[in-house]
C-alpha positions as CSV (number, residue, x, y, z in Angstrom):
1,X,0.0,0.0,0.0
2,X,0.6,3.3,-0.9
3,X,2.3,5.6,2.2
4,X,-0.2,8.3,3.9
5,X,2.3,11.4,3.0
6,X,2.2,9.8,-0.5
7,X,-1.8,10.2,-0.6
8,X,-1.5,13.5,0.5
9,X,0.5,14.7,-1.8
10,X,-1.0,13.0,-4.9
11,X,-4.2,14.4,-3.3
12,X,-3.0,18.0,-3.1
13,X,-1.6,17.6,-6.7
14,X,-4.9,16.2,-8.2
15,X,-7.3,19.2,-6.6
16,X,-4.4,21.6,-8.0
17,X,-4.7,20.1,-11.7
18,X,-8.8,20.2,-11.3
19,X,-8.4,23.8,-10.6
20,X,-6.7,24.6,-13.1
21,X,-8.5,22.6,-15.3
22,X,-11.9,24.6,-13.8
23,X,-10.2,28.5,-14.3
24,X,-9.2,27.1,-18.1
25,X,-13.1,26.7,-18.4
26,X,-13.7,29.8,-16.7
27,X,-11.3,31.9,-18.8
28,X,-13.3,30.0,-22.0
29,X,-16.6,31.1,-20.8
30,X,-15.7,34.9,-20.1
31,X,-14.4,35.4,-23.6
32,X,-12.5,38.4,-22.5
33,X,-9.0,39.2,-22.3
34,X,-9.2,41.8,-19.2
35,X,-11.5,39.2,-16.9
36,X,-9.3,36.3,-18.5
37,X,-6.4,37.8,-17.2
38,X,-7.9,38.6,-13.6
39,X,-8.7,34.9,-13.2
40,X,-5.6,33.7,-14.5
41,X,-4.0,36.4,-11.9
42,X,-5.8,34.5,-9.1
43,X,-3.7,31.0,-9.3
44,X,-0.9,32.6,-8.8
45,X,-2.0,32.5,-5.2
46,X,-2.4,28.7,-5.7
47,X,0.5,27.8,-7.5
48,X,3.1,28.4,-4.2
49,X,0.6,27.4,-1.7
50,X,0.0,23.9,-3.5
51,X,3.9,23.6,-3.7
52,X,4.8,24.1,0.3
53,X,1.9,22.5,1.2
54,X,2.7,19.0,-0.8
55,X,6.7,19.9,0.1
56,X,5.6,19.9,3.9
57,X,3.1,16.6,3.7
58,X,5.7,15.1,2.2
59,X,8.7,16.2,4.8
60,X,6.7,15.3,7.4
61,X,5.8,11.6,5.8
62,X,10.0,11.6,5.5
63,X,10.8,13.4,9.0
64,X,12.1,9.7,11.1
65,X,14.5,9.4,8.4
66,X,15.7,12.8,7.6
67,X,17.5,15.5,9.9
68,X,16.5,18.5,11.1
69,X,19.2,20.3,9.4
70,X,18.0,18.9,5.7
71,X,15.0,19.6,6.1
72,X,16.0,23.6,7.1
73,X,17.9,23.1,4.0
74,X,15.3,21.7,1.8
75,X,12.7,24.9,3.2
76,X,16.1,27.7,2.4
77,X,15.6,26.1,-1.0
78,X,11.8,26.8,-1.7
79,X,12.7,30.2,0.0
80,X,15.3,30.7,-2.4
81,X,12.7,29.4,-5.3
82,X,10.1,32.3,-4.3
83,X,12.5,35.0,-4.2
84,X,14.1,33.8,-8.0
85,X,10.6,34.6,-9.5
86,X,9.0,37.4,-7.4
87,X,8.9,40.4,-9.6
């Protein structure tokens, strides 16, 4: 059987793709550049959130055989990530 950090972060990943999937219908349906762009706008909330949240699931699923100091690393590195693409 499948671990329960594994779930988790398949989980987090599916609702993420069905999002998207849902805003791509969304932007369809409004037919307009302006609103498409607003919506679009609005998963780059999502986007980071989805990948510290499965990041963390899955830390957590691997913290008995991991150390404390990897893991700091590991979260320096997603720090690093966000500041690399802010604008």
């Amino acid at each position: 059987m499948w671990e329960k950090a594994i779930l988790g972060m398949a989980a987090l990943r599916m609702m993420s793709g069905t999002l998207e999937l849902l805003v791509a219908l969304l932007i369809l349906k409004v037919n307009q550049v302006e609103k498409a762009l607003l919506i679009n706008s609005s998963l780059a909330i999502v986007g980071p959130l989805v990948l510290l949240t499965t990041t963390t699931v899955g830390l957590i699923g691997m913290s008995d055989r991991i150390s404390f100091t990897k893991i700091a690393w590991i979260f320096l590195g997603i720090v690093c990530i966000f500041i690399g693409v802010r604008k």
